[in-house]
DSSP file (Angstrom, degrees, kcal/mol; ACC not computed):
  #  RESIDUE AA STRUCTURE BP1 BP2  ACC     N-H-->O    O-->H-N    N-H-->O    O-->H-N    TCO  KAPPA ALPHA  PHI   PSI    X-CA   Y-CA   Z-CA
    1    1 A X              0   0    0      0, 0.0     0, 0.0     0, 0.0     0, 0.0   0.000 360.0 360.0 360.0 140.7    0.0    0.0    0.0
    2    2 A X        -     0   0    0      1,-0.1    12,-0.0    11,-0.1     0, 0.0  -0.094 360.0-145.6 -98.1-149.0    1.1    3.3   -0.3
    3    3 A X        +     0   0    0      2,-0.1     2,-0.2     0, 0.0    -1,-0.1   0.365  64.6 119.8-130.4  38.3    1.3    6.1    2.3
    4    4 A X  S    S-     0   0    0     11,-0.2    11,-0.1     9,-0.1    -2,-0.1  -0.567  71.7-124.1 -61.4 128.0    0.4    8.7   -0.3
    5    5 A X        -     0   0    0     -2,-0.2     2,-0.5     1,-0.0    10,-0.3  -0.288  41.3-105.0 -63.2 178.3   -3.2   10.4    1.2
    6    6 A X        -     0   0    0      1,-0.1     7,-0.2     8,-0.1     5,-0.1  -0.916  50.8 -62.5-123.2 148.5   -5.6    9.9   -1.6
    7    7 A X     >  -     0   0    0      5,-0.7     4,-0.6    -2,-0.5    -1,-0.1   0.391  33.7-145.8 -36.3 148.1   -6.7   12.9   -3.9
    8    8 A X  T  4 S+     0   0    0      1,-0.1    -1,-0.2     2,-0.1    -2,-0.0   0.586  97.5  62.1 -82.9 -15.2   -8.6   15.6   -1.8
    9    9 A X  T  4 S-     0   0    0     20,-0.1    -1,-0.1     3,-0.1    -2,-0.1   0.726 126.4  -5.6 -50.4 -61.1  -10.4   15.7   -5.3
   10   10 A X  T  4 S-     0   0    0      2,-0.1    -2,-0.1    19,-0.1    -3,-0.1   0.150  95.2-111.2-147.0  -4.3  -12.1   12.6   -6.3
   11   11 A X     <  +     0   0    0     -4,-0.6     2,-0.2     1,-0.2    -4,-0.1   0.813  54.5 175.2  43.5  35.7  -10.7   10.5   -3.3
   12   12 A X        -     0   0    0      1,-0.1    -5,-0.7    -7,-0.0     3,-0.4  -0.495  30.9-157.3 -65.4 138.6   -8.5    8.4   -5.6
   13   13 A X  S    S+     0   0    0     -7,-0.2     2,-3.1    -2,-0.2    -9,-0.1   0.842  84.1  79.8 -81.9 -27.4   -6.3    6.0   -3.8
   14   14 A X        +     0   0    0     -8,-0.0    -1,-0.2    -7,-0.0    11,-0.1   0.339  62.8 139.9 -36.1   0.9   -3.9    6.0   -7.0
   15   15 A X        -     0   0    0     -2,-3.1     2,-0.3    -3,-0.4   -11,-0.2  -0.227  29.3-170.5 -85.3 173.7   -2.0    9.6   -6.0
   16   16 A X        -     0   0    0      7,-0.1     7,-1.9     5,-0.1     2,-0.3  -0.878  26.3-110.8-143.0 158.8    2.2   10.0   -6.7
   17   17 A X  E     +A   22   0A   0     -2,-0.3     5,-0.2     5,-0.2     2,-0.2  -0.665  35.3 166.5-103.5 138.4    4.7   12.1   -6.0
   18   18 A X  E >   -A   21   0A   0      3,-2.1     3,-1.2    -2,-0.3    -2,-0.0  -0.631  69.0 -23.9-165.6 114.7    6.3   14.0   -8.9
   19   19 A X  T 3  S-     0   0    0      1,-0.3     3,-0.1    -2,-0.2    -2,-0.0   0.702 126.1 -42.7  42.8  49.9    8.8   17.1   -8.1
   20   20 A X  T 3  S+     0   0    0      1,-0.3    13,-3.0    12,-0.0     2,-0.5   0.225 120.4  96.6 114.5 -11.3    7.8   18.1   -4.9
   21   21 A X  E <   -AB  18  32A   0     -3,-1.2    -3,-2.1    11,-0.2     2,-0.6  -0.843  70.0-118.6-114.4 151.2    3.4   17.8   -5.7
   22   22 A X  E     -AB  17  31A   0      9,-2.5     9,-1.0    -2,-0.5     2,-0.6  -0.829  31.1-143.0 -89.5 121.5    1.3   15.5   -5.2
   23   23 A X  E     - B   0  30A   0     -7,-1.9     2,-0.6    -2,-0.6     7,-0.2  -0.749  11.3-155.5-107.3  92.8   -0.4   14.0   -8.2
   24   24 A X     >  -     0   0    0      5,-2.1     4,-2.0    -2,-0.6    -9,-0.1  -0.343  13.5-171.1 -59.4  97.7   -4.1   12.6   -9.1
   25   25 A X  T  4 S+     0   0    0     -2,-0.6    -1,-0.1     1,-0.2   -10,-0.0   0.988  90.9  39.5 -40.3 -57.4   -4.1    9.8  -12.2
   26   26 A X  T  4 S+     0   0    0      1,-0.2    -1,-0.2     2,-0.1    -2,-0.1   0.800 132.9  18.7 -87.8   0.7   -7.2    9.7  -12.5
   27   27 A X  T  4 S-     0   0    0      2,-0.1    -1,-0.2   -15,-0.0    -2,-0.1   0.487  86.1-132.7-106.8  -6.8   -8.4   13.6  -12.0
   28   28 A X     <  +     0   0    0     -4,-2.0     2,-0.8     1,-0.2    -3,-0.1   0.786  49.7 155.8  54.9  38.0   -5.5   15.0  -12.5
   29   29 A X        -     0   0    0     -5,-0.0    -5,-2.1     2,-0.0     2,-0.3  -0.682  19.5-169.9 -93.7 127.9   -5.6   17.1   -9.6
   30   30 A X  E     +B   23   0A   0     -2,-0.8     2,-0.2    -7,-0.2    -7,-0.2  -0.841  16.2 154.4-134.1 170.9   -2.5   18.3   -8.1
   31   31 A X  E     -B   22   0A   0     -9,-1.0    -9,-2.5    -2,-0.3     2,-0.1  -0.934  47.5 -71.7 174.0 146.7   -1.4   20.2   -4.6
   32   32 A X  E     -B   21   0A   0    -11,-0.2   -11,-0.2    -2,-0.2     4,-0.2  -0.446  16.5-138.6 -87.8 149.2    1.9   20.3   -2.6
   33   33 A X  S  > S+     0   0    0    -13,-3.0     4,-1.4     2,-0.2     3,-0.3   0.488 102.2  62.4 -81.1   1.8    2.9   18.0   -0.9
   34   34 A X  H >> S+     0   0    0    -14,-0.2     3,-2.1     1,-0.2     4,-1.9   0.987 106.5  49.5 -58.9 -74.2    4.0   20.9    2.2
   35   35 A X  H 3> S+     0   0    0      1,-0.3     4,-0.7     2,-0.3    -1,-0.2   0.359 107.3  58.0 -39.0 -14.5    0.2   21.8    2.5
   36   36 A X  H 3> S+     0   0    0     -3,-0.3     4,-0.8    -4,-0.2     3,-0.5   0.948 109.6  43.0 -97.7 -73.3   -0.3   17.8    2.8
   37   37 A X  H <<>S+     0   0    0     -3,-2.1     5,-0.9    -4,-1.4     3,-0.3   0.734 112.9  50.1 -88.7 -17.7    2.0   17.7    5.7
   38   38 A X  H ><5S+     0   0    0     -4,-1.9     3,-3.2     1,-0.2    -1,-0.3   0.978 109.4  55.5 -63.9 -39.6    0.5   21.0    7.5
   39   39 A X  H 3<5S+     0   0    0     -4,-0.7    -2,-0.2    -3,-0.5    -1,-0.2   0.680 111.0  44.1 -73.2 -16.9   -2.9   19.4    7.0
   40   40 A X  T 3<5S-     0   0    0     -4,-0.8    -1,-0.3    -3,-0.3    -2,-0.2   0.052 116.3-108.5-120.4  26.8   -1.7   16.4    8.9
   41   41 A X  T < 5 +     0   0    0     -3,-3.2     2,-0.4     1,-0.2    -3,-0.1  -0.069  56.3 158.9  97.1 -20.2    0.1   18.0   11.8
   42   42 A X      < -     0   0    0     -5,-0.9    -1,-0.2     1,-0.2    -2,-0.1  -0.442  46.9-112.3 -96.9 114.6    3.4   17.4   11.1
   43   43 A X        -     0   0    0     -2,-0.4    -1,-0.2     1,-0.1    -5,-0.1   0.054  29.6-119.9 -53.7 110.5    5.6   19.6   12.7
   44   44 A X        -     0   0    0      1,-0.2    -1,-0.1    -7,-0.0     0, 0.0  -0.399  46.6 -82.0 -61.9 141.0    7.8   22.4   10.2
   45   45 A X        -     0   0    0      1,-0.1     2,-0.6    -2,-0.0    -1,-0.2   0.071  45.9-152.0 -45.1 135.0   11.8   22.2   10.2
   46   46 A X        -     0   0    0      8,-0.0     2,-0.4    10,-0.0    -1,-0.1  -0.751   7.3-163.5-102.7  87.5   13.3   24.4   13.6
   47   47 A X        -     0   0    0     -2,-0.6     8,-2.6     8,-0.3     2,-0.3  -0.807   8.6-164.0-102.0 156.7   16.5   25.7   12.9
   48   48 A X  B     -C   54   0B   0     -2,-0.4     6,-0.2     6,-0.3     2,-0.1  -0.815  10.6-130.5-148.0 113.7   18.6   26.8   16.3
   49   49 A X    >   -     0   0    0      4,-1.0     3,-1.3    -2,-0.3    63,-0.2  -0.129  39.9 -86.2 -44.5 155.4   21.6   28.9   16.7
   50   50 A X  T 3  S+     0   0    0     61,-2.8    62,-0.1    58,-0.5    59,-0.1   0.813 133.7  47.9 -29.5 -47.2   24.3   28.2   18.5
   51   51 A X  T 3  S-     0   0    0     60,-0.2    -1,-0.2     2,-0.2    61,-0.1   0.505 121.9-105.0 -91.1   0.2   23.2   29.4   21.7
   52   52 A X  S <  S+     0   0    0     -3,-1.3     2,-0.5     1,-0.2    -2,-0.1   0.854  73.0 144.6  64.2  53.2   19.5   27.1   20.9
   53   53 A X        -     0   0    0      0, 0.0    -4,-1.0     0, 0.0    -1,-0.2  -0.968  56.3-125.3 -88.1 111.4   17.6   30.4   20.1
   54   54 A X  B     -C   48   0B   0     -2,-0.5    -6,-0.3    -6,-0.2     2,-0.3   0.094  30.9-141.9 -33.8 151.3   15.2   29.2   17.2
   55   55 A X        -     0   0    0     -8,-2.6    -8,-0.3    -6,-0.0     2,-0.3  -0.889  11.9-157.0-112.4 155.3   15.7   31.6   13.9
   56   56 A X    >   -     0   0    0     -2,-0.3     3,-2.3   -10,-0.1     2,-0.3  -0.939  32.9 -93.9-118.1 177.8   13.4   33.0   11.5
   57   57 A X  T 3  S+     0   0    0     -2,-0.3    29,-0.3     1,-0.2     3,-0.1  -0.361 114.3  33.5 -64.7 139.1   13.7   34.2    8.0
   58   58 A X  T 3  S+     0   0    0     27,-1.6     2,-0.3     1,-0.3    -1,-0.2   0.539  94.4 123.4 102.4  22.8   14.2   38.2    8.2
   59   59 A X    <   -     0   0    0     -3,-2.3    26,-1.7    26,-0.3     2,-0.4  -0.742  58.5-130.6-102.0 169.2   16.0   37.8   11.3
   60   60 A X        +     0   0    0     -2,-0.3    54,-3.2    23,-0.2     2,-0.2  -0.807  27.2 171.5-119.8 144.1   19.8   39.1   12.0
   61   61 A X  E     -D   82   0C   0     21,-2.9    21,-2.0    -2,-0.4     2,-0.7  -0.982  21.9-133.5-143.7 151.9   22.6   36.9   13.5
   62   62 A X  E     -D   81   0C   0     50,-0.5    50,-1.2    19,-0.3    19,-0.2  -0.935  25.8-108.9-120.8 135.0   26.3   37.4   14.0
   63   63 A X  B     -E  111   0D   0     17,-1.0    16,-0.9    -2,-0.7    48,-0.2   0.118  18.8-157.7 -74.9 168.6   28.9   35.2   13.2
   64   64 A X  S    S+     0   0    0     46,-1.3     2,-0.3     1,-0.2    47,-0.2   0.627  71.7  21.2-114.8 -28.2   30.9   33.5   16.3
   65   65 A X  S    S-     0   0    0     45,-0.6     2,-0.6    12,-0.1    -1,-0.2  -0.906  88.2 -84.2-140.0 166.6   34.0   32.6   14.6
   66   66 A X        -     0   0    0     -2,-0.3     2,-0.9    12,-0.1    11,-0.2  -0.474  43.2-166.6 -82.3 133.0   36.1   33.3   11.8
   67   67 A X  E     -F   76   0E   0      9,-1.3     9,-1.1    -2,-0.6     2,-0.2  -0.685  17.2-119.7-119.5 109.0   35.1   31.5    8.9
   68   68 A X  E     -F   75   0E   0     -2,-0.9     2,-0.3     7,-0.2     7,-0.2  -0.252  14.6-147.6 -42.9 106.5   37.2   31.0    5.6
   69   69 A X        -     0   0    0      5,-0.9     2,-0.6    -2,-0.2    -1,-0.1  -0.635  14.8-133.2 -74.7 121.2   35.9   32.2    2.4
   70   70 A X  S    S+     0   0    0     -2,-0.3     2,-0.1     1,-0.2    -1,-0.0  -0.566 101.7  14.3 -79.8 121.5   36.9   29.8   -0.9
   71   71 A X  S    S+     0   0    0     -2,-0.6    -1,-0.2     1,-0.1    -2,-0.0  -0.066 106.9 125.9  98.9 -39.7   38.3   33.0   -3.6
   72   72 A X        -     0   0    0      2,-0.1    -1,-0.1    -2,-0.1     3,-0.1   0.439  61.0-153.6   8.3 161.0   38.3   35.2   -0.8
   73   73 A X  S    S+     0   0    0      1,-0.1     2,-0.2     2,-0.0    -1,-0.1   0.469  88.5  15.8-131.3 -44.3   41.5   37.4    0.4
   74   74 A X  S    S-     0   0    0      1,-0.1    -5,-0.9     3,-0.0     2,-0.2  -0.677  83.4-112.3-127.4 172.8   40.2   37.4    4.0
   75   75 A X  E     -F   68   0E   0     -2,-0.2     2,-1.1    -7,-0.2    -7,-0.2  -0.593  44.7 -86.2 -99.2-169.5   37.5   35.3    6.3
   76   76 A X  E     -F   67   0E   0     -9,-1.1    -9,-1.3    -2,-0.2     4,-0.2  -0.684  50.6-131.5-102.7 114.2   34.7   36.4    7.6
   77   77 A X    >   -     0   0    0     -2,-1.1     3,-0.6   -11,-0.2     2,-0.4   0.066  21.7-106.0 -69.6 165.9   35.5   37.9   10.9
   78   78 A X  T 3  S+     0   0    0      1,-0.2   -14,-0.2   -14,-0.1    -1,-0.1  -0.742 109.6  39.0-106.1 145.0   33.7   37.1   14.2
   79   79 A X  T 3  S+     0   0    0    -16,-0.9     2,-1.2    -2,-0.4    -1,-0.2   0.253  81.7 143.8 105.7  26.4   31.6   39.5   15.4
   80   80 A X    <   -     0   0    0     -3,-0.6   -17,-1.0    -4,-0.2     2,-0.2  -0.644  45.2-139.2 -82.4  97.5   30.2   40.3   11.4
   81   81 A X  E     -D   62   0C   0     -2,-1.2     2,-0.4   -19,-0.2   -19,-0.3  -0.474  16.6-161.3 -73.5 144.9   26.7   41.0   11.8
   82   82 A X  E     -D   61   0C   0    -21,-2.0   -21,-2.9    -2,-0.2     2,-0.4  -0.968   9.4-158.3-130.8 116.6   24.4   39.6    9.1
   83   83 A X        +     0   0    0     -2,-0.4    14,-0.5     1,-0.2   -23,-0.2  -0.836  60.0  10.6-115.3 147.9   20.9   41.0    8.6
   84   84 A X  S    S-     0   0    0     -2,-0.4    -1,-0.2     1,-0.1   -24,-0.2   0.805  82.7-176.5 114.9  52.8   17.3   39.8    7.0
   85   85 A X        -     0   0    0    -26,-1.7   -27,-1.6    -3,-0.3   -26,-0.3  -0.244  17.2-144.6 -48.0 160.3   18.5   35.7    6.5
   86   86 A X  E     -G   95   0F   0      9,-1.1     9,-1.8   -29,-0.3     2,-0.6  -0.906   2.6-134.1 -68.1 103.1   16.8   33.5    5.2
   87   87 A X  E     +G   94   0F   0     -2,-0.3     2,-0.3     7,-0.2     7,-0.2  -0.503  26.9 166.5 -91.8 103.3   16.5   29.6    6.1
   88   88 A X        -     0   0    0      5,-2.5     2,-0.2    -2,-0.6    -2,-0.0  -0.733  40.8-100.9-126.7 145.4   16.5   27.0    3.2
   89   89 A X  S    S+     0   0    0     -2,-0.3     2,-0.3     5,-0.1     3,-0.1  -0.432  76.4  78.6 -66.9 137.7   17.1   23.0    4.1
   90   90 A X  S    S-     0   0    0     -2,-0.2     3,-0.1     1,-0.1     4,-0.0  -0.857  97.3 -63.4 132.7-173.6   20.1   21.5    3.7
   91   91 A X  S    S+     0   0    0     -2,-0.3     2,-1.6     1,-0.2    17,-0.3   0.955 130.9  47.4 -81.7 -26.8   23.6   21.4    5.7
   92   92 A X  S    S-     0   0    0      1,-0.2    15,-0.2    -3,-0.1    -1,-0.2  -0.722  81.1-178.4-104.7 114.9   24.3   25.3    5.4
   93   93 A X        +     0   0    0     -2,-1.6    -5,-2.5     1,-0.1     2,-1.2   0.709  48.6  69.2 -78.1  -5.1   20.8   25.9    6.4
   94   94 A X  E     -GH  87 106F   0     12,-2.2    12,-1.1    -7,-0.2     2,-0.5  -0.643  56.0-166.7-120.6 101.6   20.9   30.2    6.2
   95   95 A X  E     +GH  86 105F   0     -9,-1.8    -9,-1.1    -2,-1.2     2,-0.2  -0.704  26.1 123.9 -96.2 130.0   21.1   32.1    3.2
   96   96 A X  E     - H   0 104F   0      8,-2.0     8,-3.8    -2,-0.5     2,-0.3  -0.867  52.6 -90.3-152.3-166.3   22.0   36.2    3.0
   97   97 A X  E     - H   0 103F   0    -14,-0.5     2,-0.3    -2,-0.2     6,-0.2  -0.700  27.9-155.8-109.0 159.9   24.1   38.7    1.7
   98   98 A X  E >>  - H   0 102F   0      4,-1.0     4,-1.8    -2,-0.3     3,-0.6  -0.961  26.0-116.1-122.3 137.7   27.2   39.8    3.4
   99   99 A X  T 34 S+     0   0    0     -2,-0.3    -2,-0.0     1,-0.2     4,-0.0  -0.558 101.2  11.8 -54.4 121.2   28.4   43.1    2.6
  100  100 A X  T 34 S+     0   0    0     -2,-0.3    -1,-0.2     1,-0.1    -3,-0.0   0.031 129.1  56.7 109.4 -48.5   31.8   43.1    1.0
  101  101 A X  T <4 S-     0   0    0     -3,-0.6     2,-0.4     1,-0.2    -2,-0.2   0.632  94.8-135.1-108.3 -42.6   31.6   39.0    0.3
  102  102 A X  E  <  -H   98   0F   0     -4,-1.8    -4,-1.0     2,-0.1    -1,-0.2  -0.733  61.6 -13.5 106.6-162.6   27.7   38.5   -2.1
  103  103 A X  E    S+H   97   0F   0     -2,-0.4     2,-0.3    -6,-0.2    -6,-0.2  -0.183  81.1 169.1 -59.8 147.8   25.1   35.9   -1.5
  104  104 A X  E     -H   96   0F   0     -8,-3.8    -8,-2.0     2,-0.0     2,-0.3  -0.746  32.0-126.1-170.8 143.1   26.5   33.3    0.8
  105  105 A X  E     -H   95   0F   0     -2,-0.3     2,-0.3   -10,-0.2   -10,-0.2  -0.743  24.0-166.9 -88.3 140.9   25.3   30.2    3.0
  106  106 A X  E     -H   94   0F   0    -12,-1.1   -12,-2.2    -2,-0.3     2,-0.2  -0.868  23.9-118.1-140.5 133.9   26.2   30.0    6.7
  107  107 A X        -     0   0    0     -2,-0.3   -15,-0.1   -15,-0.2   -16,-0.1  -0.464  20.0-140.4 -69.1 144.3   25.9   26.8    9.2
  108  108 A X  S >  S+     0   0    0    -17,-0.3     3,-0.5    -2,-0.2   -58,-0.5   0.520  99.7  74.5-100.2 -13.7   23.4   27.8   11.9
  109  109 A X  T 3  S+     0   0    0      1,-0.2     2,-0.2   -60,-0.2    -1,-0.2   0.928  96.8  50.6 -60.2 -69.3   25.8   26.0   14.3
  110  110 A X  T 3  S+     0   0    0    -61,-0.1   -46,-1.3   -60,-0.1   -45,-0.6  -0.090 102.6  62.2 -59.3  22.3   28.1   29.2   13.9
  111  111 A X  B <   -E   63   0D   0     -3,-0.5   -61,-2.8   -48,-0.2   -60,-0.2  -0.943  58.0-150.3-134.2 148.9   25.8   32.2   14.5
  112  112 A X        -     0   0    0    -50,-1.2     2,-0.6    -2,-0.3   -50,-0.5  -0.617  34.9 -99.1-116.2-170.6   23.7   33.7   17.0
  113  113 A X              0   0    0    -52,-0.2   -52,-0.3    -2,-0.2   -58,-0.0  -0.781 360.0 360.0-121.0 140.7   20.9   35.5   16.7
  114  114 A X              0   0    0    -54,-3.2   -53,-0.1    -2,-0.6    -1,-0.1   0.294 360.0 360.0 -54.4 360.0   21.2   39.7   17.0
């Protein structure tokens, strides 16, 4: 069996996964599979600072250590504050700009929160 729900549509048991939606054969009704997992409780990713303050996106954190930039001339020195982040899945969970450096992703393990 699978442990696809079945379409919210037509109540087909049939539904599939394909690039991130959830997919109805036979109505062809489709819907994300995020909204799936709100609708059935299941608890949204927490990413945690260093110090275990929870972040969210638009919040500012400052690095704890110095961290080595690849093409870089310098790192990025501790105590560099970094404002409006944004939190994407994956190992360097926090994407922003740094002034000076561009876009870059940061470990959530190394920052605290502003």
């Amino acid at each position: 069996m699978s442990s696809l729900p079945p379409c919210p549509k037509c109540q087909s048991e049939y539904t599939y996964e394909d690039r991130g939606q959830l997919v109805c054969p036979d109505c062809a009704h489709e819907w994300q599979v995020a909204a799936e997992a709100s609708a059935t409780g299941e608890a949204a990713r927490v990413v945690r600072d260093a110090n275990g303050t929870t972040l969210q996106d638009g919040d500012s954190v400052i690095i704890l250590k110095d961290l080595p930039v690849k093409g870089a001339p310098r790192p990025l020195k501790a105590g560099t504050k970094v404002k409006k982040i944004k939190l994407v899945e994956g190992d360097h969970d926090i994407d922003c700009r740094i002034e000076g450096y561009g876009a870059m992703q940061l470990k959530s393990q190394f920052v605290r929160k502003a």
